[in-house]
KENUDO-6168 format. One line per 10 residues: their letters; for each residue x, y, z of N, C-alpha, C. Coordinates in steps of 0.2 Angstrom, whole numbers, plus 2048, in hexadecimal, padded with zeros to 3 digits. Last residue first. Example, Ala and Ser with C-alpha at 12.3 -4.5 7.8 and 13.67 -1.06 7.14 Angstrom:
2
SA> 840:7F5:823:844:7FB:824:840:800:827 | 842:7E4:827:83E:7EA:827:842:7F0:827
This chain:
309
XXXXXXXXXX> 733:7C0:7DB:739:7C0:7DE:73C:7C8:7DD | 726:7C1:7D2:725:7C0:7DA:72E:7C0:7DD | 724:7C2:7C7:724:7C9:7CB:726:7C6:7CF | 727:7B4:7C0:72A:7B9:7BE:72D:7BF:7C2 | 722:7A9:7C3:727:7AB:7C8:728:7B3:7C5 | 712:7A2:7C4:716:7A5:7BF:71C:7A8:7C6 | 706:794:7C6:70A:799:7C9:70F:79B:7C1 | 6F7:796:7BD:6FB:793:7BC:6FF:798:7C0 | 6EB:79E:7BA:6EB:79C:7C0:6F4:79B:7C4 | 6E9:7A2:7AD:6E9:7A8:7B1:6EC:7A7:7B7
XXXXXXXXXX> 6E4:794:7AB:6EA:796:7A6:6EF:79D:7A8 | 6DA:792:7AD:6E1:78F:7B2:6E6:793:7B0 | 6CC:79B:7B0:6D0:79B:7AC:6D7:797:7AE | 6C4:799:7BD:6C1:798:7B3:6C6:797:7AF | 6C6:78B:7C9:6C8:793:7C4:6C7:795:7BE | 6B9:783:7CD:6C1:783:7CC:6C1:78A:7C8 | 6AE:77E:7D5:6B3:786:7D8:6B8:787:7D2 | 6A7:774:7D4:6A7:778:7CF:6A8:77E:7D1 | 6B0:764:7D8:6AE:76B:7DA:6AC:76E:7D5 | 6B8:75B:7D5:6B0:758:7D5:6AB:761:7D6
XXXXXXXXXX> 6C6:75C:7D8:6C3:759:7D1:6BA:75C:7D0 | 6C3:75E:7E5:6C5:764:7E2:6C5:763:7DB | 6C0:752:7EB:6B9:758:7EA:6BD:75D:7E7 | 6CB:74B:7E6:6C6:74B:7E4:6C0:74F:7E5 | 6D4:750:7F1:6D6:752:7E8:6CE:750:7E6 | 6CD:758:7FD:6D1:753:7FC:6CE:754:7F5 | 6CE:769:806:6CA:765:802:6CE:75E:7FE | 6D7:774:80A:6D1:771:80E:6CC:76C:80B | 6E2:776:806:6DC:779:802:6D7:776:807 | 6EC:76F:80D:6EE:775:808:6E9:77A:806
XXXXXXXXXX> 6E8:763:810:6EA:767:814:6EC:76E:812 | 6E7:75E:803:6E0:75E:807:6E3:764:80D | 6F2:75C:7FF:6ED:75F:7FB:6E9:762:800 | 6F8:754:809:6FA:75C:807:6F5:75E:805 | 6F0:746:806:6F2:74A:80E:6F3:753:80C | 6F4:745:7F8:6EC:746:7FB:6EB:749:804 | 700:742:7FB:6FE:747:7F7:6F8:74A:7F8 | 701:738:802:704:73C:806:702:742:802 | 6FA:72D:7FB:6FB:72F:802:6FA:736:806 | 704:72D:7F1:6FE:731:7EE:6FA:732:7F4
XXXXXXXXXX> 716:731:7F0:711:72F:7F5:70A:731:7F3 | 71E:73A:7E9:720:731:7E8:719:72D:7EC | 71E:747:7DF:71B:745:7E6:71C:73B:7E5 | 71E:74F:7D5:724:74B:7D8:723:74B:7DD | 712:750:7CC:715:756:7D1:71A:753:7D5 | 70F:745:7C8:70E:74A:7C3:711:74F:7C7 | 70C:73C:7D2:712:73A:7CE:714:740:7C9 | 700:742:7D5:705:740:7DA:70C:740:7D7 | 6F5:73D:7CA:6FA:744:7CE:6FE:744:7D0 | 6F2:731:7CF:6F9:731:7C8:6FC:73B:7CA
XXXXXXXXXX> 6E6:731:7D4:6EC:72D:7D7:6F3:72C:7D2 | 6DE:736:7CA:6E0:73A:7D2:6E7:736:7D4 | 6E1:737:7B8:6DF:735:7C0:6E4:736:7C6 | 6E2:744:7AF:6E6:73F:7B3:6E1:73D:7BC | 6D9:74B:7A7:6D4:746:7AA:6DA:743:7AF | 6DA:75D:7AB:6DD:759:7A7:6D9:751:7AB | 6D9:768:7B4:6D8:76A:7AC:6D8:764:7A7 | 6D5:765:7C0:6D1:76B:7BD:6D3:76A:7B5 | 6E0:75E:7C5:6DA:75C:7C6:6D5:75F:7C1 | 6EE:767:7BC:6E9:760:7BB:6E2:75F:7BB
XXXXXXXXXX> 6EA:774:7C9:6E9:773:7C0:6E8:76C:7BD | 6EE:76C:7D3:6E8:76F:7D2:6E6:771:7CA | 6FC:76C:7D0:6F5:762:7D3:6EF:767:7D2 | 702:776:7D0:6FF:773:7CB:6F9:76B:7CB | 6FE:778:7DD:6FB:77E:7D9:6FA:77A:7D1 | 706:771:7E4:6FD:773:7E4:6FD:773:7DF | 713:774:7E0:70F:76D:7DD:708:76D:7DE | 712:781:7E5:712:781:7DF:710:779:7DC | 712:77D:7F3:70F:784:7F1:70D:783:7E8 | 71F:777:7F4:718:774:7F6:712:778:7F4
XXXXXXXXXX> 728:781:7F1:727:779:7ED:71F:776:7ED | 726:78A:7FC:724:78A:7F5:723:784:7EF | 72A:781:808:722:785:807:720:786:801 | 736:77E:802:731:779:804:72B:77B:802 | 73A:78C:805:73E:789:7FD:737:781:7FF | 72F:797:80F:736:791:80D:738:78E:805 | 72E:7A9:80C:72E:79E:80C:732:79A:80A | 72E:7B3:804:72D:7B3:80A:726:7AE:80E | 739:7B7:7FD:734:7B2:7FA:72D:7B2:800 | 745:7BC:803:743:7BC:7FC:73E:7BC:7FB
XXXXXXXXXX> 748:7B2:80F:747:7B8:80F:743:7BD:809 | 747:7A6:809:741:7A7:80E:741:7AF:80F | 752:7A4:800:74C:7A5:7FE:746:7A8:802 | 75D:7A9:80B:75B:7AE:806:756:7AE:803 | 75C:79C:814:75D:7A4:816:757:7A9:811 | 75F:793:809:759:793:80C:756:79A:810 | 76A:794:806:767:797:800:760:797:804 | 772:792:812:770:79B:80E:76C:79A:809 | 76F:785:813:76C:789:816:76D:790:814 | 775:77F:806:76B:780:807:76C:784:80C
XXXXXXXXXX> 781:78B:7FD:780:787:803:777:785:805 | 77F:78B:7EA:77E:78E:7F0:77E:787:7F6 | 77D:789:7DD:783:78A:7E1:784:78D:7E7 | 774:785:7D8:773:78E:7D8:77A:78D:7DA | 771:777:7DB:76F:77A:7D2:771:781:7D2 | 771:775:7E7:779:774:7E2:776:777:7DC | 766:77B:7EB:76B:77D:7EC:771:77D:7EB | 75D:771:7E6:75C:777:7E3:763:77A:7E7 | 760:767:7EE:762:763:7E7:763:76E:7E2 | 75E:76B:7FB:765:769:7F8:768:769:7F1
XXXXXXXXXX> 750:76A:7F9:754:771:7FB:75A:770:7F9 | 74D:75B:7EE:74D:760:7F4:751:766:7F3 | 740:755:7E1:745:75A:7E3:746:75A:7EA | 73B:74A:7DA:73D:748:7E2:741:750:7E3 | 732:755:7CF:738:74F:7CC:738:74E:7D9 | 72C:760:7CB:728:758:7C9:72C:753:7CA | 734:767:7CC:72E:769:7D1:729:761:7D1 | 73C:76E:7C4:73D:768:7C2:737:765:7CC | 739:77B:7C0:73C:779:7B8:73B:76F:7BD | 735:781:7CA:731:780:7C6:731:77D:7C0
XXXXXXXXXX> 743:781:7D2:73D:77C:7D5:739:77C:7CF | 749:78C:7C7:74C:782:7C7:746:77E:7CD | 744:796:7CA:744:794:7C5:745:78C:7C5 | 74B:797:7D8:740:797:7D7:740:792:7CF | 756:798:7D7:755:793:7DB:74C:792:7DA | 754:7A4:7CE:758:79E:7CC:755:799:7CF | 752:7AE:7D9:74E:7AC:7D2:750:7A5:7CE | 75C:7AC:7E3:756:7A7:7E5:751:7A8:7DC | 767:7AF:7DA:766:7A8:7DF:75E:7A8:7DF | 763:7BC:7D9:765:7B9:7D2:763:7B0:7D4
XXXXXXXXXX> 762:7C1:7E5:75B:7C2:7DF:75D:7BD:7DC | 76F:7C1:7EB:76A:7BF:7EB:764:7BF:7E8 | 774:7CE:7E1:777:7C6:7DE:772:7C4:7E2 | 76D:7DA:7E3:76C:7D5:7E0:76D:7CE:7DD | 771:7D9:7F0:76D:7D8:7EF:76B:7D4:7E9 | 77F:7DD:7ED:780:7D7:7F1:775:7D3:7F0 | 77E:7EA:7E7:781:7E3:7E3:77E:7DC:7E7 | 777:7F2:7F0:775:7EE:7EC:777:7E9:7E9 | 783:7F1:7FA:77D:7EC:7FB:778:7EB:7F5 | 78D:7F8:7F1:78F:7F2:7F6:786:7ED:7F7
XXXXXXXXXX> 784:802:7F2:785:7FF:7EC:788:7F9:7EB | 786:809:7FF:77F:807:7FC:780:802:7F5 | 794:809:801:78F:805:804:788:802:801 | 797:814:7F7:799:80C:7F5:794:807:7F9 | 790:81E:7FC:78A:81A:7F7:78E:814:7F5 | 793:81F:80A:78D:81E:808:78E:81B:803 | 7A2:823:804:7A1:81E:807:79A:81B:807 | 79E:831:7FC:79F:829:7F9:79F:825:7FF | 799:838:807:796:836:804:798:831:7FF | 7A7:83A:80F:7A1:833:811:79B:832:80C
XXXXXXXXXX> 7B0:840:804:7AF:839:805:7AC:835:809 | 7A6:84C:803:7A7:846:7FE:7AA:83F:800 | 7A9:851:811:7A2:851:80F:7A2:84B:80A | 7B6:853:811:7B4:84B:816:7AD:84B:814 | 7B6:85C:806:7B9:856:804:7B7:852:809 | 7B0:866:80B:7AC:862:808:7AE:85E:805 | 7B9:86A:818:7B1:865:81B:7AD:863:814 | 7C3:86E:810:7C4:868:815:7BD:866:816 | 7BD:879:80B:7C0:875:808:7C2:86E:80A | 7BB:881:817:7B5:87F:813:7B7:87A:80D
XXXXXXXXXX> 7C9:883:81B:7C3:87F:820:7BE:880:81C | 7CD:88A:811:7D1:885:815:7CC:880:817 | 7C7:895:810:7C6:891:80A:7C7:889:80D | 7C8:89C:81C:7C3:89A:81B:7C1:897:817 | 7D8:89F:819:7D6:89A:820:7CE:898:820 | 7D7:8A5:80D:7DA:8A0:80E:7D7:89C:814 | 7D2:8B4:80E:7CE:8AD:80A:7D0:8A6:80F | 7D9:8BC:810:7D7:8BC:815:7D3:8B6:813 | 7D9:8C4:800:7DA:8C4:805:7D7:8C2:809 | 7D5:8B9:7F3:7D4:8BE:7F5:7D5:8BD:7FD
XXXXXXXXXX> 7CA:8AA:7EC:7D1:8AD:7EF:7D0:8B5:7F1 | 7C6:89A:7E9:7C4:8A2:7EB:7CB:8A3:7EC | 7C7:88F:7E5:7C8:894:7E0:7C7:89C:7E1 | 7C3:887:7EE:7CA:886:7ED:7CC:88B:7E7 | 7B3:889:7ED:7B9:88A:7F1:7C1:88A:7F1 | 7B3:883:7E1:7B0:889:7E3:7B5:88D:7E7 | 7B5:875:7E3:7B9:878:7DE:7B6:881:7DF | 7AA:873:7EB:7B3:871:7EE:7B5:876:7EB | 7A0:874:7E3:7A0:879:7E9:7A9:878:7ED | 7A3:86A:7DB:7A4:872:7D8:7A5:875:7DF
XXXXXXXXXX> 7A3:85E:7E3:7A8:860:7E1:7A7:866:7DD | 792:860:7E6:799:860:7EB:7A1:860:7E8 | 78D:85E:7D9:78F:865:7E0:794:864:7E3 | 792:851:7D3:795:859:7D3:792:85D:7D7 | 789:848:7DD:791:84D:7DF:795:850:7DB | 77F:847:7D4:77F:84B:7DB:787:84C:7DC | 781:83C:7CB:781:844:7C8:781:849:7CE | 784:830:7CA:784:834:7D1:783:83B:7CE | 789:825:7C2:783:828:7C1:780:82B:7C7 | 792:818:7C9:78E:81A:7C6:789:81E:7C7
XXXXXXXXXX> 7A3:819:7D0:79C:81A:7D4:799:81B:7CD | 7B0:80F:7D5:7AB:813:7CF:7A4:814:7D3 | 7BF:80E:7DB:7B8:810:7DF:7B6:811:7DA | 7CE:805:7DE:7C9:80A:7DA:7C4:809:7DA | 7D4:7FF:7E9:7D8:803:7E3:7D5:808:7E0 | 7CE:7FF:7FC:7C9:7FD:7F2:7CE:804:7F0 | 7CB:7FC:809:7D2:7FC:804:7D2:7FB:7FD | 7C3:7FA:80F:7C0:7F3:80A:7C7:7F4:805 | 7C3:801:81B:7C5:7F9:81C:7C5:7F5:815 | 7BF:80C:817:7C7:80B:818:7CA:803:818
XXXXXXXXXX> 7AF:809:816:7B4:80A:811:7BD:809:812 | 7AE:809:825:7AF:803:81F:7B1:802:817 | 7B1:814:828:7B4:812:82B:7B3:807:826 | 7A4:81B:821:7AA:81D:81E:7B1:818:821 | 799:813:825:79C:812:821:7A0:813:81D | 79B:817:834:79C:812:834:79C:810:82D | 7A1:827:83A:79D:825:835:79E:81D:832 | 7AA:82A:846:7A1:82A:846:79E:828:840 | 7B6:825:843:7B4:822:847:7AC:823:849 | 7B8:829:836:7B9:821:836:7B4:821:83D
XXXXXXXXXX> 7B9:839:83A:7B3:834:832:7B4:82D:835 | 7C4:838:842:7BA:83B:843:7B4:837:83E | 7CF:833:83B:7CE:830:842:7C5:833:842 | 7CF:83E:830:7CD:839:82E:7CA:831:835 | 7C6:850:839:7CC:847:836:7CA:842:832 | 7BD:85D:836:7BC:856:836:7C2:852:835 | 7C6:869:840:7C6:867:83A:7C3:85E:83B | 7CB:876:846:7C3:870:848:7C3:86E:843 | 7DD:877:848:7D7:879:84A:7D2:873:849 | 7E6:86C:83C:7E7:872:83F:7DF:877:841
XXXXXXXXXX> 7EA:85A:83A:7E2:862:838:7E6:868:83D | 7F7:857:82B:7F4:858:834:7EF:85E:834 | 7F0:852:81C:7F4:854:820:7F2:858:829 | 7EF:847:80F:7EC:849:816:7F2:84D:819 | 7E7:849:7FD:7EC:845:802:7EA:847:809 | 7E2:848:7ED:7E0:84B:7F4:7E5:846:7F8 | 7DC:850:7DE:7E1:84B:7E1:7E0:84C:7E8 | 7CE:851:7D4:7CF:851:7D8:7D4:84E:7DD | 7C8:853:7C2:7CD:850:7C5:7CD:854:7CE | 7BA:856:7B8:7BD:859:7BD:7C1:854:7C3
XXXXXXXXXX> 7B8:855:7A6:7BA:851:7AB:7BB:858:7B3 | 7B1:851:799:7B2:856:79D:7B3:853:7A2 | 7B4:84D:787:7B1:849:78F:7B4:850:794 | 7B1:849:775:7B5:84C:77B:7AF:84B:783 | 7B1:840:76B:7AC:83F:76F:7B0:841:776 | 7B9:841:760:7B3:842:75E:7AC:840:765 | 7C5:836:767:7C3:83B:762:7BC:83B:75F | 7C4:830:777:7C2:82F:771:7C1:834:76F | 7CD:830:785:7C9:832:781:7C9:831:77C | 7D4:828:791:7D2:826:78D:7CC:82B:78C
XXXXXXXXXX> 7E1:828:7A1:7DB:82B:79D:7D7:82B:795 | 7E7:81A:7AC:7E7:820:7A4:7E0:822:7A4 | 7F0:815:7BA:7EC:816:7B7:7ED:81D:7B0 | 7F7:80D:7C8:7F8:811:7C0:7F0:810:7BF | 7F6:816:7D8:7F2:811:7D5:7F4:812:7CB | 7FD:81F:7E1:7FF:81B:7DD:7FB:816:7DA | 7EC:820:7EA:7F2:823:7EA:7F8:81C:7E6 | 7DD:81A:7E3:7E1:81D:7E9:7E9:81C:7E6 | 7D1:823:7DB:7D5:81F:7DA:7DA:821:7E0 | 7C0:824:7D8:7C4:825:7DC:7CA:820:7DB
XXXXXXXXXX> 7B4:82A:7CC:7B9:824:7CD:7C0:827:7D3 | 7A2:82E:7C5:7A9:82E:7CB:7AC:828:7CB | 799:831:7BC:79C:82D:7BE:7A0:831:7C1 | 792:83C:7B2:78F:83A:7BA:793:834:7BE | 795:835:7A4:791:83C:7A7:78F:83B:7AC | 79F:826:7A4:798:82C:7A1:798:833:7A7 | 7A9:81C:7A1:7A8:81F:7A6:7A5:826:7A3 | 7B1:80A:7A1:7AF:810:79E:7AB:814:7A4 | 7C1:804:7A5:7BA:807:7AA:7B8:80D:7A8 | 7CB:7F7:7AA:7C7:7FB:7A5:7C2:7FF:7A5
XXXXXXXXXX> 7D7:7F0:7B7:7D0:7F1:7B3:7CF:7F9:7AD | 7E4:7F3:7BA:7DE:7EB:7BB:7D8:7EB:7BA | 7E8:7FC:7B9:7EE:7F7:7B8:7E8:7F1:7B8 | 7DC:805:7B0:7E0:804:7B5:7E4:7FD:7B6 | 7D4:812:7A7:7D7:80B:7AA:7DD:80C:7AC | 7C6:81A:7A1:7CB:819:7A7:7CE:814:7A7 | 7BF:820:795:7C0:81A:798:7C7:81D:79D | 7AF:82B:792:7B7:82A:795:7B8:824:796 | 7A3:837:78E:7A7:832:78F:7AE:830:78F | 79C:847:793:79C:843:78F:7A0:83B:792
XXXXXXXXXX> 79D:84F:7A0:79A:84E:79C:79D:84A:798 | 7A4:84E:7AE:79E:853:7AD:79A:851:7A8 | 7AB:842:7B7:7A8:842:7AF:7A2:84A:7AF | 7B6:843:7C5:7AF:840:7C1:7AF:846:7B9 | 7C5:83C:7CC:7C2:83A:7C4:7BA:83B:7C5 | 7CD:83A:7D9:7C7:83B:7D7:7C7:83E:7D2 | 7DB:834:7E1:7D8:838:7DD:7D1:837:7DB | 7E8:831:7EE:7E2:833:7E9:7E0:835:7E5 | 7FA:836:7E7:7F6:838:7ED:7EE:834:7EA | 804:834:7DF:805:836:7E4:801:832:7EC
XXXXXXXXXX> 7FF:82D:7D2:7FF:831:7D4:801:830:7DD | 804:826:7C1:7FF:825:7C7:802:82C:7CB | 801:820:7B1:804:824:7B3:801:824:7BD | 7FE:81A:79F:7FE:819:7A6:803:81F:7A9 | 7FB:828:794:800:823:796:7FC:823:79D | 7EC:82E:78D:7F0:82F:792:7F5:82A:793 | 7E5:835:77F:7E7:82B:781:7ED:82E:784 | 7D8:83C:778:7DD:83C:77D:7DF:835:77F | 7CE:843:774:7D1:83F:76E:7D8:83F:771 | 7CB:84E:77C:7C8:84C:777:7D0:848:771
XXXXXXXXXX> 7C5:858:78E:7CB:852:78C:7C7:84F:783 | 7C5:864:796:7C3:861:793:7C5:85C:78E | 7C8:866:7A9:7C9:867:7A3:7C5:862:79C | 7CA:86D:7BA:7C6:86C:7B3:7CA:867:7AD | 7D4:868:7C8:7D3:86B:7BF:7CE:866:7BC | 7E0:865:7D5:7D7:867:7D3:7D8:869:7CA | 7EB:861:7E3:7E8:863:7DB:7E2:863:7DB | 7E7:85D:7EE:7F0:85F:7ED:7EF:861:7E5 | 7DE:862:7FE:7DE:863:7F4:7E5:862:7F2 | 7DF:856:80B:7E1:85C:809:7E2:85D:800
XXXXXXXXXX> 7D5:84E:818:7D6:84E:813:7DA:856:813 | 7DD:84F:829:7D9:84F:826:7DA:851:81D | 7E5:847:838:7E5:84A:832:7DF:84A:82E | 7EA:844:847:7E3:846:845:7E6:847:83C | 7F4:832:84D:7F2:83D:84B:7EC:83D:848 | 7F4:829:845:7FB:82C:848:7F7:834:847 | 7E8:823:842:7EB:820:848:7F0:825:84A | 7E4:828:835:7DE:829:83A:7E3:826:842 | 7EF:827:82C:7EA:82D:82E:7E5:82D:834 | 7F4:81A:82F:7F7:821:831:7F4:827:833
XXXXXXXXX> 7EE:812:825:7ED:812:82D:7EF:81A:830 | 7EA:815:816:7F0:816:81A:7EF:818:823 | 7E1:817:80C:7DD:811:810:7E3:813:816 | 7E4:822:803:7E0:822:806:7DE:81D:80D | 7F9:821:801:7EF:81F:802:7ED:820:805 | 807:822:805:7FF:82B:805:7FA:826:802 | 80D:819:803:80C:81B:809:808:824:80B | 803:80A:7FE:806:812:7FD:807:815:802 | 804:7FA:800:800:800:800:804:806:800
């Protein structure tokens, strides 16, 4: 690690320090192919307008109009514009030096803001934030400041300049957080969509919990966690939820005898089938054949997964 990184213990253990601007500029960039090259200090890259690719010793990372990218200290990296599709960029470098007077620390951010103090721990090269058009203010309002001048300026650009850059970095922190769990969320959507779609693709078959949890790659007890959470039911509850539902279509649409159901929804037992049913609906397969409740149309009735995860 760098001995000026961001993540660098030092800042918050050896003394109070707080961020400090070591650079700042506009500028408009068209049909430009920067050498690798790295820096000192931090940095932040957002897109006022148009397009850009950014890369890095370890990745590629196009980058539009309201992107932000945080790259910490000696990290390589190049700039990438294409002819014919100029890009407007506002660069900001930043390091730490000891606070002098009431100044927010970096020791103050870790220790009252439990997402900034998780961002230090995740030690992340390079932070992309999509589609934040919100923190141009706050970096104009930086860049505002860092351009005033005039007598007697200095000590009060000092101290508004400090509180918008600890402003900027907890608000990234927040939204890595928040983007942190979206991610996370979604990958669970994908598991239990899946884990729905493979009960419904083999529901006719002796399935278990087990058998849908090797089909996802998952541990059954987390996949069980996440379905119930999800779905809000067990991986069983649903199975059994949905073999009704088809033994109920059968009974109603089709002549297979009562005592062949059974086989028709991966039930081994027409015992134990007739047990559920009846348990399920309050009425045993034959008065639900014999009924004239059945729903007009099945074809409306039939479970679908589509909205439900």
């Amino acid at each position: 690690m760098s001995s000026n990184s961001f993540y660098d213990a030092k800042w918050r253990e050896s003394g109070e320090f707080r961020p400090k601007i070591v650079a700042y500029y506009y500028k408009q960039w068209e049909d430009f192919h920067m050498g690798f090259h790295q820096h000192d200090w931090a940095e932040f890259m957002y897109v006022i307008s148009g397009n850009c690719t950014v890369e890095t010793n370890k990745e590629v990372i196009a980058m539009r109009k309201g992107d932000l990218i945080m790259l910490d200290a000696e990290v390589p990296h190049r700039l990438i514009v294409e002819s014919g599709s100029p890009c407007r960029m506002l660069n900001v470098e930043f390091g730490f030096q000891p606070c002098e007077g009431i100044y927010p620390s970096m020791n103050q951010l870790s220790s009252h803001n439990p997402m900034f103090a998780r961002l230090l721990e995740q030690r992340l090269d390079t932070i992309v934030l999509r589609d934040y058009e919100d923190i141009q203010v706050n970096l104009r309002n930086l860049v505002f400041e860092l351009d005033l001048g005039g007598e007697g300026a200095e000590r009060g650009r000092e101290m508004m300049t400090n509180l918008l850059m600890s402003q900027l970095l907890v608000r990234v922190a927040r939204l890595v957080a928040v983007e942190s769990k979206n991610s996370a969320e979604r990958q669970i959507h994908h598991y239990v969509r899946h884990a729905a779609e493979y009960i419904h693709q083999y529901y006719d078959t002796a399935i278990q919990a087990k058998d849908i949890a090797a089909a996802v790659n998952l541990h059954p007890v987390y996949l069980q966690r996440i379905f119930k959470a999800n779905m809000n039911k067990t991986i069983n509850e649903y199975l059994v939820d949905l073999r009704i539902d088809k033994a109920k279509m059968l009974l109603a649409r089709t002549d297979v005898p009562i005592i062949e159901v059974a086989d028709h929804i991966g039930l081994n037992s027409r015992q134990y089938f007739s047990m559920l049913f009846k348990k399920m609906t309050g009425i045993s397969p034959a008065e639900f054949r014999n009924s004239k409740k059945t729903i007009t149309s099945w074809t409306d009735y039939e479970v679908e997964i589509v909205d439900k995860i």
